[in-house]
C-alpha positions as CSV (number, residue, x, y, z in Angstrom):
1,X,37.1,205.4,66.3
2,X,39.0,205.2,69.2
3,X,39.5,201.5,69.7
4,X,43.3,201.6,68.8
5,X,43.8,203.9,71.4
6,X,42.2,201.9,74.1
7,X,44.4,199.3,72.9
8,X,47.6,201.3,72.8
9,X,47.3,201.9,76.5
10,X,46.2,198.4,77.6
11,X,49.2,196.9,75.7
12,X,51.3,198.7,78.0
13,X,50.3,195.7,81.0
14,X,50.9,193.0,78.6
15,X,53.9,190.8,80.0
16,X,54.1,188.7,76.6
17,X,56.4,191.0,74.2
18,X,55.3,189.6,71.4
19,X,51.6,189.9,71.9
20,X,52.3,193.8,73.4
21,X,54.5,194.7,70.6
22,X,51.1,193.4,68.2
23,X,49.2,195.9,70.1
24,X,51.0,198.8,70.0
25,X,51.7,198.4,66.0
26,X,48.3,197.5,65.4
27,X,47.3,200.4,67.1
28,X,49.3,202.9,64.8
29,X,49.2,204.4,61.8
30,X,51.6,204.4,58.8
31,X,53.7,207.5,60.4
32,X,53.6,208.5,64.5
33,X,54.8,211.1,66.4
34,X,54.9,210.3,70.1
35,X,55.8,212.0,73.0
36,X,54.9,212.5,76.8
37,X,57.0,213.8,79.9
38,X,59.2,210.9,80.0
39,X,60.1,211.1,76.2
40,X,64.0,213.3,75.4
41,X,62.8,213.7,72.3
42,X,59.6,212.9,69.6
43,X,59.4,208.8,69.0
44,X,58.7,209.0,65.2
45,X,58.9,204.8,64.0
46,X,56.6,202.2,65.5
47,X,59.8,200.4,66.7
48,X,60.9,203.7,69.1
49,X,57.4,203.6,70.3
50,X,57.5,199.4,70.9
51,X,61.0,199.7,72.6
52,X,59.3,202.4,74.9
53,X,56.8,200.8,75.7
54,X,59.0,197.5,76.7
55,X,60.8,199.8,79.1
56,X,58.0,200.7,81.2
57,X,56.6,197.5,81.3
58,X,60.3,196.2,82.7
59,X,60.0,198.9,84.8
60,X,56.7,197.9,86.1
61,X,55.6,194.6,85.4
62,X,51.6,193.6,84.8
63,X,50.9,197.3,86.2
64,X,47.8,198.1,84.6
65,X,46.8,200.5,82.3
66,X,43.1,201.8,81.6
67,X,41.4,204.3,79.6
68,X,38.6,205.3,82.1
69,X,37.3,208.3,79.7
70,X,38.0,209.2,76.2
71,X,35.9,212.0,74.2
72,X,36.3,212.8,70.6
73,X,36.0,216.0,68.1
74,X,36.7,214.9,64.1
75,X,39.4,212.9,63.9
76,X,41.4,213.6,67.5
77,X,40.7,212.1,71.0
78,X,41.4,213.1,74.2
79,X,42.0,210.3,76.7
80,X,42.8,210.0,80.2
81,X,44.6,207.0,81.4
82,X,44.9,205.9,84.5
83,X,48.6,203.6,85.1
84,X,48.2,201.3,88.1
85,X,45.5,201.1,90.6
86,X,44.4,202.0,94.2
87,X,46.0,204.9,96.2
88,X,49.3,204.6,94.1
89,X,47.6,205.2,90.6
90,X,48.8,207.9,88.6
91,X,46.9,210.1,85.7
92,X,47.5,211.6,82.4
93,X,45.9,212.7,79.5
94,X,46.8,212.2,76.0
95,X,45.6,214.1,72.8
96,X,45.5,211.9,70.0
97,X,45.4,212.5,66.3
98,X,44.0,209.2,64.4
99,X,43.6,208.6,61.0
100,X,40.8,207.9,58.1
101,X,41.0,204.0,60.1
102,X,41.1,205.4,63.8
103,X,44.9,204.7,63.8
104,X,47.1,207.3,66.2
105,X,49.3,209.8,63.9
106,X,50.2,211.7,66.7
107,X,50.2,210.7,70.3
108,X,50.9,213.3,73.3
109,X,51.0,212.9,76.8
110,X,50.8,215.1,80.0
111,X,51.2,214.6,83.5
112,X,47.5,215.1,85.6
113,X,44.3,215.5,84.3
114,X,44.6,218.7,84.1
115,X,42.8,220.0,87.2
């Protein structure tokens, strides 16, 4: 059930576009609603969420990104993702609403891990 997330996140290190931009839309369902702290406003179309993406992997090429927990309730998963590695690694956690195929719905992000 929580396979496309996984994958969400680790298309985020991909360098190939194309392959990355697979990912991400595989990963999705037939409607999304993203946002985290870096977002002005809701992403609501695959594309808004692939063009997003593509920025921060300008911004920070072959960084990558890892899921090092996720637990479930139903149909929603909360993940923690870790971008980069080392002493410079930052944290968030995402709560994810996925659908009947474990697709995300709804995708939102916070800075930390919360502790």
């Amino acid at each position: 059930m929580t396979a496309s997330v996984e994958a969400f996140f680790t298309a985020w290190g991909l360098a190939d576009d194309a392959a990355r931009e697979a990912q991400i839309t595989d990963s999705l369902g037939a409607s999304i609603f993203y946002a985290d702290p870096r977002t002005e406003a809701p992403l609501t179309d695959a594309a808004s969420v692939v063009g997003y993406v593509a920025g921060f992997s300008q911004m920070a090429p072959g960084m990558p990104v890892t899921v090092p927990h996720i637990s479930t309730t139903l149909t929603f998963a909360r993940a923690t993702v870790q971008f980069g590695e080392g002493d410079r690694a930052q944290h968030g956690q995402y709560i994810a609403d996925l659908d009947d195929d474990g697709k995300i719905t709804r995708l939102v992000g916070f800075v930390g891990t919360g502790n």
